[in-house]
C-alpha positions as CSV (number, residue, x, y, z in Angstrom):
1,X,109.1,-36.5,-13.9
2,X,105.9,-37.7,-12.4
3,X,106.5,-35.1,-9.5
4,X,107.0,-32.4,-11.9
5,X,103.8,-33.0,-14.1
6,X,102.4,-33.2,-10.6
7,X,103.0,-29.6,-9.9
8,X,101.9,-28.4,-13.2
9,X,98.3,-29.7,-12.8
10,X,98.5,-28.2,-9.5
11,X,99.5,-24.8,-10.5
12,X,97.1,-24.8,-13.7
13,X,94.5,-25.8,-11.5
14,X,95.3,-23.0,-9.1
15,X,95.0,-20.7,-11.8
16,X,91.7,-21.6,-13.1
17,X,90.1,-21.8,-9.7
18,X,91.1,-18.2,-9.2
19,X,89.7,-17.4,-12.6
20,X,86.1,-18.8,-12.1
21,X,86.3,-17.2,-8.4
22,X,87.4,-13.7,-9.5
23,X,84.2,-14.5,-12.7
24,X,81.5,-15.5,-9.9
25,X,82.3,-12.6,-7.8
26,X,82.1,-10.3,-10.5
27,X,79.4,-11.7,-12.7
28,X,77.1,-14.8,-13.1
29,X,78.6,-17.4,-14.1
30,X,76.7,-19.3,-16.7
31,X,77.4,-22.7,-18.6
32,X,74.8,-23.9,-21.3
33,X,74.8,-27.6,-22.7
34,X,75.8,-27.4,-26.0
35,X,78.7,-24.7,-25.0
36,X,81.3,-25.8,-22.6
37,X,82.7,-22.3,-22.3
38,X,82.4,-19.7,-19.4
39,X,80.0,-16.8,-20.3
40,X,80.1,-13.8,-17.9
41,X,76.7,-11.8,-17.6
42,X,76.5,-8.1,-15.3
43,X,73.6,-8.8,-13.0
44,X,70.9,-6.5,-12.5
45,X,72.3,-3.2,-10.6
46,X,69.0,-2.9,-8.5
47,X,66.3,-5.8,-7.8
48,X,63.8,-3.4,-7.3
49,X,63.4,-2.0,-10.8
50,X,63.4,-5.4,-12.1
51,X,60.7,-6.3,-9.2
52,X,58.7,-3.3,-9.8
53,X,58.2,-3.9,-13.8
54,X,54.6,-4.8,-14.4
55,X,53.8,-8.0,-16.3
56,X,51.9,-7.9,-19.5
57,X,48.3,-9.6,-18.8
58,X,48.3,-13.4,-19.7
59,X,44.3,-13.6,-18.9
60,X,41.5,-10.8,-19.3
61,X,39.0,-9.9,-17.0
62,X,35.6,-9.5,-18.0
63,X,33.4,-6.7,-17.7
64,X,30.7,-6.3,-20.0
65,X,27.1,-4.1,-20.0
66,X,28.1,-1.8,-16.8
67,X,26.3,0.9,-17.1
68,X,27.5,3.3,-14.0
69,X,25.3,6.2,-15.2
70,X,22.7,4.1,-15.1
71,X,23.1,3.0,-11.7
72,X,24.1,6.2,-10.6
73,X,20.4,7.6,-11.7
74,X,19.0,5.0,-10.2
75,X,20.1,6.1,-6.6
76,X,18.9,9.4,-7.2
77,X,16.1,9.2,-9.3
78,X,13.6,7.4,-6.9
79,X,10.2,6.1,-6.1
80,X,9.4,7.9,-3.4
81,X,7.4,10.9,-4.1
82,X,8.8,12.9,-1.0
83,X,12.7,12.7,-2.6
84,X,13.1,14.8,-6.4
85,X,16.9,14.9,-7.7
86,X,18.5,17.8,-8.8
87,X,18.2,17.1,-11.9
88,X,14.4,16.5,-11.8
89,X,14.0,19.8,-10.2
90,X,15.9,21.8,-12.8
91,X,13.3,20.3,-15.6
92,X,10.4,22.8,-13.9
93,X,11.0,25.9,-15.1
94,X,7.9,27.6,-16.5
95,X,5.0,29.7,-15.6
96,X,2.8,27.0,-14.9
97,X,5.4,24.4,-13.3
98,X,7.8,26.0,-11.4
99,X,10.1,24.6,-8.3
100,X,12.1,26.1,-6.1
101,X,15.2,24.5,-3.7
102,X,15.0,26.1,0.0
103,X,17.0,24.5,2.5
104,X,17.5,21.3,1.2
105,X,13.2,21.2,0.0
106,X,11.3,21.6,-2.8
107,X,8.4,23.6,-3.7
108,X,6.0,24.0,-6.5
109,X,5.2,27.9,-6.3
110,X,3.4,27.5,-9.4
111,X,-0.1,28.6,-7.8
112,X,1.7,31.4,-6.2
113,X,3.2,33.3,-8.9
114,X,-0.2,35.4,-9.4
115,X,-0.3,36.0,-5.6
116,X,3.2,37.3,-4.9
117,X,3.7,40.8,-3.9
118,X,6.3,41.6,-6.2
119,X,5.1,40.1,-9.1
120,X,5.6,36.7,-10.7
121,X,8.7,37.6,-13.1
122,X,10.9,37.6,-9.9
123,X,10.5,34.5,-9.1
124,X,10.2,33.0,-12.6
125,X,14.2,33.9,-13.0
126,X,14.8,31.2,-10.1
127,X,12.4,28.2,-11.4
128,X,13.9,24.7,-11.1
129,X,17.1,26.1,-8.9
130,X,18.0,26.7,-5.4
131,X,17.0,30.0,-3.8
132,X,17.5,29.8,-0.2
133,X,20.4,32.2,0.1
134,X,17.9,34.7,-2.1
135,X,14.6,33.9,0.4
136,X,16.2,34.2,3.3
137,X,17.1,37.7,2.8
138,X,14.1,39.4,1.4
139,X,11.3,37.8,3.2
140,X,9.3,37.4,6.9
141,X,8.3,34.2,8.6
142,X,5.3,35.0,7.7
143,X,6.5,34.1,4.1
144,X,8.1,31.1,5.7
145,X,4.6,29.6,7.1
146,X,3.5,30.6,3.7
147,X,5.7,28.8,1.5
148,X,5.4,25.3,3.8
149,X,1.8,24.7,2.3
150,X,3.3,24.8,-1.2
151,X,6.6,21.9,0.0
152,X,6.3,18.4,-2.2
153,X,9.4,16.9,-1.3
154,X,13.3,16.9,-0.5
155,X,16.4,17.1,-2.2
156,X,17.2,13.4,-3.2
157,X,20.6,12.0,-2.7
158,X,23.6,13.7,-4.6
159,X,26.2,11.8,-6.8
160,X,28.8,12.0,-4.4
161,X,26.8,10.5,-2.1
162,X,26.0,8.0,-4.3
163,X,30.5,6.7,-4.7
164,X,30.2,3.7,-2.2
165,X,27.0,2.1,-3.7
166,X,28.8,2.7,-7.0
167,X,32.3,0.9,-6.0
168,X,30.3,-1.5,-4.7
169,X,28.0,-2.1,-7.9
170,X,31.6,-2.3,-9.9
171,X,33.1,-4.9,-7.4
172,X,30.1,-7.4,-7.3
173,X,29.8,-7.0,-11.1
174,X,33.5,-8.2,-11.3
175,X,32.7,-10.8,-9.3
176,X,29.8,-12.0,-10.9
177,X,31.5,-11.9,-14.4
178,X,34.6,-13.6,-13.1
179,X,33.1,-16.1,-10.5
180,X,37.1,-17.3,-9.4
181,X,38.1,-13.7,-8.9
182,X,38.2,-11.9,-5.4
183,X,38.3,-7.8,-5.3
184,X,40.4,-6.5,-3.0
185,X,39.5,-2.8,-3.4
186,X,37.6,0.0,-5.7
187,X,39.1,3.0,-5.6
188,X,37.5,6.4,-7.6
189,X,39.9,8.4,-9.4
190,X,39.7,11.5,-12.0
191,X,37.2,9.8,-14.5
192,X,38.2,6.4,-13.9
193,X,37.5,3.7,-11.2
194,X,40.7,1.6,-10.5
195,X,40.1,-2.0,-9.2
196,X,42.5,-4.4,-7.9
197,X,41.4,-8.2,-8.1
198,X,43.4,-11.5,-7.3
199,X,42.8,-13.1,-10.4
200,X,44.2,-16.6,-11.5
201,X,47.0,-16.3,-8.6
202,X,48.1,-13.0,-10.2
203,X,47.1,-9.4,-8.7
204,X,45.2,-7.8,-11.6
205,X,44.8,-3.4,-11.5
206,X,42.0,-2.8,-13.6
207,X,41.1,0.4,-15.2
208,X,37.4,1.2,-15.7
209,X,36.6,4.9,-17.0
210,X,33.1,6.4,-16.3
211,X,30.8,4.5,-18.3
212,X,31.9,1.1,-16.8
213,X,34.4,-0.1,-19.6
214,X,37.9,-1.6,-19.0
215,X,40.5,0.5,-20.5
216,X,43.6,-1.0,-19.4
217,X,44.8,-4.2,-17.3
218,X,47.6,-4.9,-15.9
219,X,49.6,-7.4,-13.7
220,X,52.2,-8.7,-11.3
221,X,52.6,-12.4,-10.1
222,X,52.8,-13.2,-6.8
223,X,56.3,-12.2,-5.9
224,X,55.6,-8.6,-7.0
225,X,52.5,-8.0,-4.9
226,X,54.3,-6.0,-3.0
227,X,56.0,-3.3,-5.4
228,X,52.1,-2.4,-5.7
229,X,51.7,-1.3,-1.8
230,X,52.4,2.1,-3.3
231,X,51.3,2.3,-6.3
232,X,51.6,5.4,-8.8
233,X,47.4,4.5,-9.7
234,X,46.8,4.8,-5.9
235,X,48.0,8.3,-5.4
């Protein structure tokens, strides 16, 4: 009898270590405290959609009073009386205040208008813009040497220029306003500046439109950095 009972247990244990096996290799296997039974759960069909899901943001960065237009005119707009901005230039447009762009410089003709040849409605068409493709073909050098005594500057820096000084102004101002961040790049995009910053262990992507306010966060831990080597933001 013993013997007999003896193969039983063997056989029923046989059959429910086949069981779990044929469960584990099909499925996770999970077992919760308060329920003894065997729950089988489909694992994830491809780790690198779960990987790639971007977490929702546990902390916010702080970016307040950024004014990038601001900055931005303060690049080209500039002490220096030898260096006007485009946009200075295109304020003189009148009779009696009128500048011209030639070849990158800028000249008050305004005490030439009476003098020119062809009379001073030709050239009062052209105030505050630039003419040098127009100059070039209708006059001597002797209207060059002319036109040097009436020169009061250069063209000033242009906003595209300007894009490094400006990723840089965003980056120290997200450092400044989060002192235990670190910025690990500014990139511009079409009317928005995307910044990624390690930020409380967690890589932040931070969204900042034109005028320098944060429109969207978001974030991965760690493990995820990775997923944002190429990044749909970064193409």
């Amino acid at each position: 009898m013993k013997k007999v009972t003896l193969i039983f247990i063997i056989f029923f244990a046989s059959i429910v270590g086949v069981v779990y096996l044929y469960a584990f290799l099909s499925g996770v296997v999970q077992t919760s405290q308060g329920d003894k039974t065997l729950k089988v759960v489909d694992r994830p069909k491809d780790n690198k959609i779960q990987n790639s899901k971007k977490l929702n943001v546990d902390k916010n960065i702080k970016l307040v009073g950024l004014d990038i237009a601001k900055f931005k005119n303060s690049l080209i707009y500039t002490n220096n009386s030898s260096t006007i901005s485009l946009a200075e230039v295109a304020k003189h447009t009148t009779k009696d205040d009128c500048y011209l762009i030639i070849n990158k410089k800028i000249y008050n003709v305004s005490g030439f208008l009476q003098y020119h040849p062809a009379g001073s409605r030709i050239i009062l068409q052209y105030c505050g813009q630039e003419v040098t493709g127009i100059f070039a073909r209708i006059h001597s050098n002797r209207a060059w040497d002319l036109l040097a005594k009436y020169k009061i500057g250069s063209v000033a820096s242009s906003v595209q220029s300007a894009i490094p000084q400006v990723l840089q102004y965003i980056s120290n101002s997200l450092i400044e306003q989060n002192p235990s961040a670190r910025v690990v790049k500014v990139s511009p995009k079409k009317q928005l500046y995307i910044a990624k910053v390690i930020f409380d262990n967690k890589l932040y992507e931070v969204h900042i439109d034109s005028s320098g306010r944060i429109v969207q966060q978001e974030v991965a831990d760690a493990e995820n950095w990775r997923v944002w080597e190429v990044d749909r933001d970064d193409n």
